[in-house]
N, C-alpha and C positions, 0 to 999 in steps of 0.2 A: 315664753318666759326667757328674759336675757341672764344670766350671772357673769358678775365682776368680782375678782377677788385683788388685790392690793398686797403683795409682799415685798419685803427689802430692809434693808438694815436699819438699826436705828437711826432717830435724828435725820431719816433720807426725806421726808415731808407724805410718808404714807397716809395720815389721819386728813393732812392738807388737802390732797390729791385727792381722796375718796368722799369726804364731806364737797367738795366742786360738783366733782364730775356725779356725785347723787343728786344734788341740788340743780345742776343742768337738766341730767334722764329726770327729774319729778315735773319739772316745767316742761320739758317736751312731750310727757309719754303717759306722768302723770301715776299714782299706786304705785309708789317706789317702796321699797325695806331695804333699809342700810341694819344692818346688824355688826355691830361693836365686840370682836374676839380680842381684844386686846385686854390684858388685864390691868391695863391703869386706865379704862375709856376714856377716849377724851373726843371722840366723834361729836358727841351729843353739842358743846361748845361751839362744833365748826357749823354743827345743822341749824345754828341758832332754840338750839332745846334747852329750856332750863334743867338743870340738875335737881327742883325739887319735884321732879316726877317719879311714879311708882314701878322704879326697877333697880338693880339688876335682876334679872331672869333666876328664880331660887333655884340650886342643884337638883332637889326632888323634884323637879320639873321633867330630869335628863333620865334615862332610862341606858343604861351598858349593861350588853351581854357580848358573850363570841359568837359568830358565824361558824359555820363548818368548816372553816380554815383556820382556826383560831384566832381571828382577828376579832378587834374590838369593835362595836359598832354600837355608834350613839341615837337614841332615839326620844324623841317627847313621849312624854306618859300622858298625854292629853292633843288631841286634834291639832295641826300647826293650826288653822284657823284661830281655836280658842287662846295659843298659847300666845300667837300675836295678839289678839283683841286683848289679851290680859296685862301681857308686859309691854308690848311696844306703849311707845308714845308718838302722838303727831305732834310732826313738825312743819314748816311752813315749805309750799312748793310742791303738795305730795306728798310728802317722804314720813316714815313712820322708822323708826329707832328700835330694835331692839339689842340690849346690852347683855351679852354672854357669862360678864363675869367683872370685877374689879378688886382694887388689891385689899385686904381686911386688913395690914399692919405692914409698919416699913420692913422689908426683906422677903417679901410675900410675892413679887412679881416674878 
């Protein structure tokens, strides 16, 4: 299993960069998951996803408690398998979307 993760300041072409380079790995490699932590998504757009698909991923999905160091750690309250078959969406080339979160009203990002 590879992971890619994409950070950098606004306006740098992160969304650009990571809808490419997922759409390359789904043609080469094929069972790709792009997953969308941005909270205004706009991956779905660069994957060629329509927006009237059934997500964003709901919070009661996410499961936080503390570790023994106090730290927070996030978990699915259901199998990742299920939680992908539920919320992602397929896209063309492979690649299956899922969306972590987006913004509910202006000021909210």
């Amino acid at each position: 299993m590879r992971k890619v993760a994409v950070a950098g300041k606004g306006g740098s072409g992160k969304t650009t960069i990571s809808g490419t380079l997922t759409r390359i790995a789904g043609r080469r490699f094929g069972r790709i998951l792009a997953v969308d932590g941005d909270p205004n998504p706009n991956l779905a757009a660069v994957l060629g996803i329509s927006r009237a698909t059934p997500w964003p991923l709901l919070p009661n999905s996410l499961l936080v408690h503390e570790d023994v160091d106090g730290e927070h750690v996030v978990r699915f309250s259901r199998p990742v398998d299920a939680v992908i078959e539920e919320y992602s969406v397929k896209g063309p080339d492979g690649v299956r979307l899922l969306a972590l979160g987006e913004v509910e009203a202006a000021g909210k990002g």
